[in-house]
C-alpha positions in Angstrom: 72.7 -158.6 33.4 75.4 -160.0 31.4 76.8 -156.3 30.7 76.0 -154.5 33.9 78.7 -158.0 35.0 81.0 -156.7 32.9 81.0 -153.0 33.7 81.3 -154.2 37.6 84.7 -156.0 36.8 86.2 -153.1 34.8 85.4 -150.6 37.5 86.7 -153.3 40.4 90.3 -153.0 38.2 90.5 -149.5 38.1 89.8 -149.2 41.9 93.3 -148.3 43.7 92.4 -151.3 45.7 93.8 -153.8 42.9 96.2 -155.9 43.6 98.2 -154.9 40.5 97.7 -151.2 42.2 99.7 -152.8 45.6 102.3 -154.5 44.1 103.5 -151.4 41.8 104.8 -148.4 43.5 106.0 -145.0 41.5 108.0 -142.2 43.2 109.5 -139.3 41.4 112.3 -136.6 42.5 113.9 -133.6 41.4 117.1 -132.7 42.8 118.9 -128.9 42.1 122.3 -128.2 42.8 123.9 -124.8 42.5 127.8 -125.3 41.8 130.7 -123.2 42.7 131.5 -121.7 38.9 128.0 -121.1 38.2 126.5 -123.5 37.0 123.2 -125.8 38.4 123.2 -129.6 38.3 119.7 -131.0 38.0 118.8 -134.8 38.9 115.6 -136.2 37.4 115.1 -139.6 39.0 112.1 -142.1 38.0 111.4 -145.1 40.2 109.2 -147.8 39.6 109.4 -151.1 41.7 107.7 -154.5 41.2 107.3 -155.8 44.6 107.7 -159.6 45.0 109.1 -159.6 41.6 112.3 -161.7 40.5 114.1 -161.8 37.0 113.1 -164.6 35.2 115.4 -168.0 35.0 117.1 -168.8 32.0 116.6 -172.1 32.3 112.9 -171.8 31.7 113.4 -169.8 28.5 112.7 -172.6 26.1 109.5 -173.1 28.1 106.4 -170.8 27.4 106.9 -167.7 30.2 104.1 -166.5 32.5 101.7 -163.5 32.2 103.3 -160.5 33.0 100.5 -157.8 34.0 102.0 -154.1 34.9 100.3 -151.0 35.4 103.1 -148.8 36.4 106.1 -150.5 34.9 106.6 -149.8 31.3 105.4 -153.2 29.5 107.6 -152.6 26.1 110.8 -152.5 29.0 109.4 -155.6 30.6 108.8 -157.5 27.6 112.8 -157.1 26.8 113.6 -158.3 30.4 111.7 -161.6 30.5 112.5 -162.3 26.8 116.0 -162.6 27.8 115.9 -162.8 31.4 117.8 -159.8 32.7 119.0 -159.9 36.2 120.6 -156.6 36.1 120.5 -154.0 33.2 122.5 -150.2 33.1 122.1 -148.2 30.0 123.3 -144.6 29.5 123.3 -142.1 27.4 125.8 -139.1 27.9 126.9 -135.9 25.9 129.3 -134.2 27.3 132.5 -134.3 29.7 131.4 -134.3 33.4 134.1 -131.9 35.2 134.7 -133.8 38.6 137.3 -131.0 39.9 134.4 -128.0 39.9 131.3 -130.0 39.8 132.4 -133.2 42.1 130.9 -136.4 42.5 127.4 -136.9 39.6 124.2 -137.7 41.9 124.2 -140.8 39.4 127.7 -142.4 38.6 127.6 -143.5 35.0 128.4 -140.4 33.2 130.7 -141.8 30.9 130.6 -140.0 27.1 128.7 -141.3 24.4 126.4 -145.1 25.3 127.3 -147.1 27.8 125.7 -150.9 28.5 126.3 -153.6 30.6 123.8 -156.1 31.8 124.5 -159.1 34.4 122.7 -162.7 32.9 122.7 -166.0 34.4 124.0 -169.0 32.5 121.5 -171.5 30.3 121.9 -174.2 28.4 118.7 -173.3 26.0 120.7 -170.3 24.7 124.3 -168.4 25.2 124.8 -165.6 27.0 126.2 -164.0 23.8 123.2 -164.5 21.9 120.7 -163.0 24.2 123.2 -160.5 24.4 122.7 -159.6 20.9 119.1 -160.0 21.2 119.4 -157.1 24.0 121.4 -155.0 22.6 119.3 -154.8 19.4 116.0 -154.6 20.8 117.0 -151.9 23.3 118.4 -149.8 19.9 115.1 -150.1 18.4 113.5 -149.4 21.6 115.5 -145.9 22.6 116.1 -145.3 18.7 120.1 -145.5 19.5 122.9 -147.3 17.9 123.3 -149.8 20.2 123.4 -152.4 17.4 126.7 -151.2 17.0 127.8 -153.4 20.5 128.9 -156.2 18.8 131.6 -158.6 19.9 134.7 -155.5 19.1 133.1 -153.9 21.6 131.9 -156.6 24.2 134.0 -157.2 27.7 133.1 -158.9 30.9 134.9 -156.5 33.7 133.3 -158.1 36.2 135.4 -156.4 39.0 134.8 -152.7 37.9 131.2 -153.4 37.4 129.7 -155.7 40.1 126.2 -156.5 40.7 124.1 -153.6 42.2 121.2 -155.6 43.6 120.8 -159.3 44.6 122.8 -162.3 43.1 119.9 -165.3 42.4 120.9 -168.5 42.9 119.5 -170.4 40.0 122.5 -170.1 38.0 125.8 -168.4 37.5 125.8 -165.3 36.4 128.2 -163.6 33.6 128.7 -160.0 33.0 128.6 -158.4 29.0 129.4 -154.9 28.9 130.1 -152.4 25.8 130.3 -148.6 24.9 130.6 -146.2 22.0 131.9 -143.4 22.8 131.1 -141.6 19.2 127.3 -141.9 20.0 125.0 -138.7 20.1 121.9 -138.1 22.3 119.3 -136.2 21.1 115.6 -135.6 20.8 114.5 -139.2 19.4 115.7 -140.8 22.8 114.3 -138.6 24.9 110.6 -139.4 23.7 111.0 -142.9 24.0 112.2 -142.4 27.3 109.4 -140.0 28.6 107.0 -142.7 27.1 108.1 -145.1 29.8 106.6 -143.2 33.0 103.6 -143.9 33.8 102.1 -140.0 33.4 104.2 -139.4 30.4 105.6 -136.1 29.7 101.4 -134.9 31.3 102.0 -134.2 34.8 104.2 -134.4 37.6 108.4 -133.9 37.3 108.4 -135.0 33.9 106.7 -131.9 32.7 109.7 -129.6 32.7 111.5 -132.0 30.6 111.7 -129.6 27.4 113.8 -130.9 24.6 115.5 -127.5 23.8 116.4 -126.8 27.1 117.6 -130.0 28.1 119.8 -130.5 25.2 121.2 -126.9 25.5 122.9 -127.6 28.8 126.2 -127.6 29.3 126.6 -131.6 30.0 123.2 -133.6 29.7 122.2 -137.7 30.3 120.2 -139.8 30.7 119.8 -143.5 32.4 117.9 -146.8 32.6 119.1 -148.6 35.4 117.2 -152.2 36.2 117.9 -153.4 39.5 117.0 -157.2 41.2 117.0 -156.8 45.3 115.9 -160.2 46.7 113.5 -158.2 50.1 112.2 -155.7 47.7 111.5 -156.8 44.6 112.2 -155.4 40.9 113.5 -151.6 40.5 113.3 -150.0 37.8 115.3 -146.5 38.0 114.6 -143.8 34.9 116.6 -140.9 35.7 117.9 -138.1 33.7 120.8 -135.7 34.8 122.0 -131.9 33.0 124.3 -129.1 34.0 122.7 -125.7 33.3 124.6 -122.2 32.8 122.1 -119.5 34.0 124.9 -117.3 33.7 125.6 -117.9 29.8 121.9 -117.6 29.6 120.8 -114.4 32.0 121.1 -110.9 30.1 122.6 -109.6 33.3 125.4 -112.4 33.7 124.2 -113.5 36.9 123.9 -117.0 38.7 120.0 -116.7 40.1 117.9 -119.6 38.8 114.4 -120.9 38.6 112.7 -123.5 37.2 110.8 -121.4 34.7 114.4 -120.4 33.6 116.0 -123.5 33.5 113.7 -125.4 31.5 111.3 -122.9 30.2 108.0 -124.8 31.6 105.7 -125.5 34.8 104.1 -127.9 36.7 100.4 -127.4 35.9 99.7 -131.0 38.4 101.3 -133.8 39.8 101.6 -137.5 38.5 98.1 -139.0 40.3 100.1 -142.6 40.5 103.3 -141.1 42.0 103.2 -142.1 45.9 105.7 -139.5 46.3 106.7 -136.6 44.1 109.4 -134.2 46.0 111.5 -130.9 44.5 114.8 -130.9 46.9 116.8 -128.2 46.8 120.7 -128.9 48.0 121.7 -125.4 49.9 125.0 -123.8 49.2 127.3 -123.2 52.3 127.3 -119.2 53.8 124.1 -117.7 54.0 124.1 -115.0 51.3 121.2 -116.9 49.6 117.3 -116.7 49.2 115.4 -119.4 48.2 112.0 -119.0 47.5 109.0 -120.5 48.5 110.7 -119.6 52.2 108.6 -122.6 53.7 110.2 -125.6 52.6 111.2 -128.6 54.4 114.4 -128.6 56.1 117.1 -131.6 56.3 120.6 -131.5 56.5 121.1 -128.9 54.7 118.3 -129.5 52.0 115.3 -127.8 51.5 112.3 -130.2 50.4 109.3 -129.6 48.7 106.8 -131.8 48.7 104.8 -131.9 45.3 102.5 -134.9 46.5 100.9 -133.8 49.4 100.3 -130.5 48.4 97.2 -130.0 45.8 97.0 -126.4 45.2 101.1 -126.2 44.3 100.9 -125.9 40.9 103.1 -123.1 39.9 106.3 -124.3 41.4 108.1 -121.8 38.9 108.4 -119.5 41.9 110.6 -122.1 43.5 114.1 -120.0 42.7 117.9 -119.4 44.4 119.2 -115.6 44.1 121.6 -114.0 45.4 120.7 -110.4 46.3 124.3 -109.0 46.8 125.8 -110.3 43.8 125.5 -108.1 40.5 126.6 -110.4 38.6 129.0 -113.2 38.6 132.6 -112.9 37.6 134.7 -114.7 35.0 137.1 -115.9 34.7 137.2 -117.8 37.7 140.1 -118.1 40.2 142.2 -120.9 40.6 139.8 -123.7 42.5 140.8 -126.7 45.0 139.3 -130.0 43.6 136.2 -130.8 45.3 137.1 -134.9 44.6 139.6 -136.7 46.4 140.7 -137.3 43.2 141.8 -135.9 40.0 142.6 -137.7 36.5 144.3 -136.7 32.8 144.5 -138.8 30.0 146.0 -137.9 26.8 147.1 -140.0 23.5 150.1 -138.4 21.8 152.6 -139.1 19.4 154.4 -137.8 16.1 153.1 -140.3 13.8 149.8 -142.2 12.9 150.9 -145.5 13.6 152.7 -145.3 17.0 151.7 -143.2 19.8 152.0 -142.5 24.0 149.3 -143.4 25.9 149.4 -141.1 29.2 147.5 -141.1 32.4 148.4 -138.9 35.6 146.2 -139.4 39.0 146.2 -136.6 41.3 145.7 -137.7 44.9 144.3 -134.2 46.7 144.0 -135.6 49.8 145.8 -135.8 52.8 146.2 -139.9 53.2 146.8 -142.6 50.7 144.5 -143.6 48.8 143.5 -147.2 46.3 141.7 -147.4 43.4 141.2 -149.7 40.3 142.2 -148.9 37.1 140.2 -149.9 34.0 141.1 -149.4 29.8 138.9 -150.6 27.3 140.6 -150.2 24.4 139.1 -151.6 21.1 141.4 -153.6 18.3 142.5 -150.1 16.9 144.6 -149.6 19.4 147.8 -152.5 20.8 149.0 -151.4 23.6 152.6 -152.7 24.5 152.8 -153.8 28.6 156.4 -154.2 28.2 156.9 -150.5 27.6 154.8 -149.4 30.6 156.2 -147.0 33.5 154.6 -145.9 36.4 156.2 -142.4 37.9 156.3 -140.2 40.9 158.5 -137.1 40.7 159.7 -138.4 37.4 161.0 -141.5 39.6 159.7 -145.1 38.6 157.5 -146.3 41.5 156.7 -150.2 39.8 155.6 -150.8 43.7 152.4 -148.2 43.5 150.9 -151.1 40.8 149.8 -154.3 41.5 147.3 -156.9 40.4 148.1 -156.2 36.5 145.7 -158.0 33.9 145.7 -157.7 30.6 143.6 -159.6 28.0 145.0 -158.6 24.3 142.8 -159.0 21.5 141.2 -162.3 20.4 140.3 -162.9 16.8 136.4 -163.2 16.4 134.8 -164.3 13.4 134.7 -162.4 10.2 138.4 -161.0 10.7 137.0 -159.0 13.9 138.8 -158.7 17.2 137.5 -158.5 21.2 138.9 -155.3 22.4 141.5 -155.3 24.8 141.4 -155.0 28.6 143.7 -153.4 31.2 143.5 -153.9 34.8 145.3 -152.7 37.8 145.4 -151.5 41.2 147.2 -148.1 41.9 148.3 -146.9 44.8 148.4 -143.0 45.2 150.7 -141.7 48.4 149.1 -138.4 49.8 148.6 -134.6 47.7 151.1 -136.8 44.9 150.4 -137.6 41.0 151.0 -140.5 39.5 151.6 -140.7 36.3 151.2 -144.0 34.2 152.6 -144.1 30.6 152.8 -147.0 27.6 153.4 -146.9 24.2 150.6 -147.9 21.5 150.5 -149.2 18.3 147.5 -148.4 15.6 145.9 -150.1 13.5 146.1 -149.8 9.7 142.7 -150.9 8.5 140.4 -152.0 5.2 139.5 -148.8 2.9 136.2 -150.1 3.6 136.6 -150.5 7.4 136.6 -146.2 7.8 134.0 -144.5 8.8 132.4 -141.8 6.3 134.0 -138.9 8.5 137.7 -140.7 8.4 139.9 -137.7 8.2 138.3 -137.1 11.8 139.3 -139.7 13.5 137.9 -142.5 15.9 136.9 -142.4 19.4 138.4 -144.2 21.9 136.3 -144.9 25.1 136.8 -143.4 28.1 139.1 -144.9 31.4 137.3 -146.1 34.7 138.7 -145.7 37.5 136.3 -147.5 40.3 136.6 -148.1 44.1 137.7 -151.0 45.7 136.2 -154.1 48.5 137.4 -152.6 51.3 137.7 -156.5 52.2 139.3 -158.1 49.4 142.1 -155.1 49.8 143.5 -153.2 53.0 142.5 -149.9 51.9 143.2 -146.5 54.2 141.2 -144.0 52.5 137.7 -143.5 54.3 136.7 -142.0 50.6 133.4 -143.1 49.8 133.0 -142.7 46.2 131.4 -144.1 42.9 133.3 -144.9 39.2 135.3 -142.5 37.7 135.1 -142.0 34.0 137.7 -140.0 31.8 136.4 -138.3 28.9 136.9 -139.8 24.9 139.5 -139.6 23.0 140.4 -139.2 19.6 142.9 -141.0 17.6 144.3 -140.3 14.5 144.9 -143.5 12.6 146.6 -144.2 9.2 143.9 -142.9 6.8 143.9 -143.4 3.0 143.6 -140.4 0.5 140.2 -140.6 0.1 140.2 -137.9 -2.3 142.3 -140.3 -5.0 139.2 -141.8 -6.4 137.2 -138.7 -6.5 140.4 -137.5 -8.7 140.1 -140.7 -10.7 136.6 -140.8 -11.7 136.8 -137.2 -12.8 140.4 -137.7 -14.9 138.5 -141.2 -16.3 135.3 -139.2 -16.9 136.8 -136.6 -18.8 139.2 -138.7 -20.9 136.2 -141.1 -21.6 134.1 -138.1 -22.9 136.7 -136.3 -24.8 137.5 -140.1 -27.0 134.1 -140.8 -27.2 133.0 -137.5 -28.6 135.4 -137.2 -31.2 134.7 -141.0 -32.2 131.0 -140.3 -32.1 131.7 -137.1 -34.0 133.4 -139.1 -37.1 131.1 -141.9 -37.1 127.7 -139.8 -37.3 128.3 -136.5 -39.1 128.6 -136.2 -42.7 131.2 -134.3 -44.0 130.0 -132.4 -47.5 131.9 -129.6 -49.2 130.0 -126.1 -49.5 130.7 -124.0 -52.7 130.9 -120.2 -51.5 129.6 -118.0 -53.9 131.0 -114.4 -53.8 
């Protein structure tokens, strides 16, 4: 009696009519893109919410926390989040330069090169911000096998302006921003399994299925995200999504720009994710109507064409869902000259004769017809001094001081250890109509410790990328109607003053050599015995 009990309760929890089953809700979506030089963008986006849920407070965190139980939401991820109660988390992790002038605005923002972190925590008196910080940062490395370990405190700002909070603000405490990136980082294979191991079907069934490793990481620009998201009517929202730019034409034998999801990533859908409420293909369709697109029955809505993976049982080859273009033969390079799709256009160079002075430069293209506002963000880390008094804002080679306002600057702080915070520049620019603005400062860099360079020294160091972000349209009378996300410039890389490495390699060999040569003629007189041999003719 006692067993056939038992068997009853396990088959009441895995009826869909648990309450764990309500609460969780999983929806998956694949969007495609074809771009005007070629190229297709592909959007992999993960959702996962908690309804009813809410970050844990800080306050409580010396006090024993309460059970967690999740069937959808990934319980090593969870774990992390009430261990150091996370309001708001954003991790990414990028390869590549996103080109914003052929391929516009990314369907997710943060595609900043190398990793980028930044998580919003409320205050407590049981432990800093800074060290559950640390905690985070570590466990995350250890979780998506990534250096994030690396984001210590010469890393570490708080630009709260440039990165608010996404979702809700709770009202237990005050909250403080921590955010860090290293640009050097690389993505590969061993975050991408820990990553697919968080949805709930795995790499099985469903979108995550044409996830292939060598495909992926073969595009043109590839990323990936973990975004965690608080929203006070909806609950916890977890957001996996993964984001590559495919060349068909570097890839076809025939040069042309026709795609399908067997060519992109090499692999079908054999079923859908059974715990996914909604599972959906969407197809965004180029203007003119020299296209096909394949399966010709799709959903139509504004100007996207939907598949529906969920509702539809017996759609399991979805290899045949394709873009061609029957009139093209194949697709011409180079290109022509092209009109920036974005509003706005950004350069950013380091420059100079020697390795310990240099000439920061940033020029901002406004391609549109009316003025436009937007912050301006550096992050620069101790390497690099930057000197405000030497910095000039042009227009036509004319100084325009009056196009910047709201300059902060934080220089570096000594930490402990002989470290120092990086360095943080903030602005507001003001760019007239189809002008460039050009911003240039001198630097300074750092001579540092033999020990301090990395094992690749003659190579130099990356330097992170600027932000350029949008602004309250009520904390600042703004003109432009452009409704855009952050900016990020690509890395850079700075030549500092580097030691001759080589001059202990030369060293040891000159000492080795010398030390053989005594001590062979010295072991020579010391243990052979010199005798005289008569010759006999």
């Amino acid at each position: 009696m006692r067993r056939a009990s038992v068997w009853i309760f396990l088959a009441y929890l895995c009826t869909p009519s648990f309450a764990l089953y309500r609460e969780e809700i999983y929806k998956e979506d694949l969007r495609i893109q074809s771009l005007r030089d070629g190229r297709v963008s592909t959007t992999f986006s993960f959702v996962t919410v908690l309804e009813g849920a809410s970050p844990r407070n800080p306050k409580a965190l010396g006090q024993r926390d309460e059970s967690q139980h999740y069937a959808l939401f990934p319980l090593t991820l969870g774990q992390i989040l009430r261990e150091y109660a996370i309001t708001e988390l954003h991790l990414t992790l990028n390869a590549g330069k996103w080109n914003y002038d052929n391929w516009g605005h990314p369907h997710e923002a943060e595609v900043g090169t190398g990793a980028e972190l930044w998580a919003w925590m409320g205050a407590s008196e049981v432990t800093t911000v800074d060290e559950r910080w640390s905690g985070l940062r570590n466990a995350l490395s250890g979780l998506f096998c990534a250096s994030l370990g690396s984001l210590d405190s010469r890393r570490t700002l708080s630009p709260t302006v440039a990165f608010p909070l996404s979702g809700s603000t709770p009202t237990f405490s005050p909250h403080e921003l921590r955010h860090a990136s290293l640009p050097s980082e690389n993505v590969c294979t061993e975050n991408l399994t820990p990553f697919l191991k968080l949805l709930p079907c795995k790499s099985h069934a469903g979108l995550a299925a044409l996830l292939n490793p060598q495909k992926v990481f073969d595009a043109d620009w590839h990323g990936m995200g973990i975004h965690v998201i608080w929203k006070e009517d909806t609950g916890i929202e977890l957001k996996l999504s993964l984001q590559a730019v495919f060349n068909p034409v570097r890839t076809s034998p025939g040069k042309r720009r026709d795609w399908n999801l067997q060519s992109l990533f090499d692999r079908s859908i054999e079923r859908s994710c059974p715990v996914a409420s909604s599972s959906a293909i969407t197809v965004v369709l180029p203007e003119g109507k020299d296209h096909k697109i394949t399966p010709e029955n799709p959903a139509h809505v504004d100007g996207l064409a939907i598949y529906d993976l969920s509702s539809s049982s017996n759609f399991t080859i979805p290899s045949n869902i394709a873009m061609y273009w029957p009139s093209e033969h194949s697709f011409q390079y180079p290109l022509p000259p092209l009109t920036p799709i974005t509003p706005l256009s950004v350069k950013r160079t380091i420059h100079g004769t020697t390795q310990t002075r240099g000439v920061l430069s940033v020029s901002v293209t406004n391609n549109s017809p009316q003025e436009i506002s937007v912050g301006y963000l550096e992050m620069m880390p101790a390497l690099i001094t930057l000197w405000m008094h030497t910095l000039k804002v042009k227009i036509n080679s004319q100084i325009r001081s009056d196009l910047l306002s709201e300059l902060k600057y934080h220089p570096p702080s000594p930490q402990s250890n002989d470290r120092f915070s990086p360095s943080m520049l903030q602005a507001v620019l003001t760019i007239p109509p189809n002008a460039t603005l050009k911003i240039s400062m001198e630097v300074n860099k750092a001579f540092l410790k033999y020990t301090e360079h990395p094992p690749d020294a003659m190579r130099g160091w990356d330097l992170p990328g600027a932000v350029f972000f949008p602004l309250s349209q009520s904390s600042h009378n703004t003109s432009s109607s452009y409704d855009w996300e952050r900016i990020y410039t690509p890395a850079l890389l700075v030549d500092l003053p580097t030691p001759d490495f080589s001059m202990p390699y030369n060293v040891i060999i000159l000492s080795c050599t010398l030390m053989t040569l005594i001590f062979g003629s010295i072991f020579n007189l010391l243990t052979r015995k010199w005798v005289v041999m008569e010759i006999q003719e």
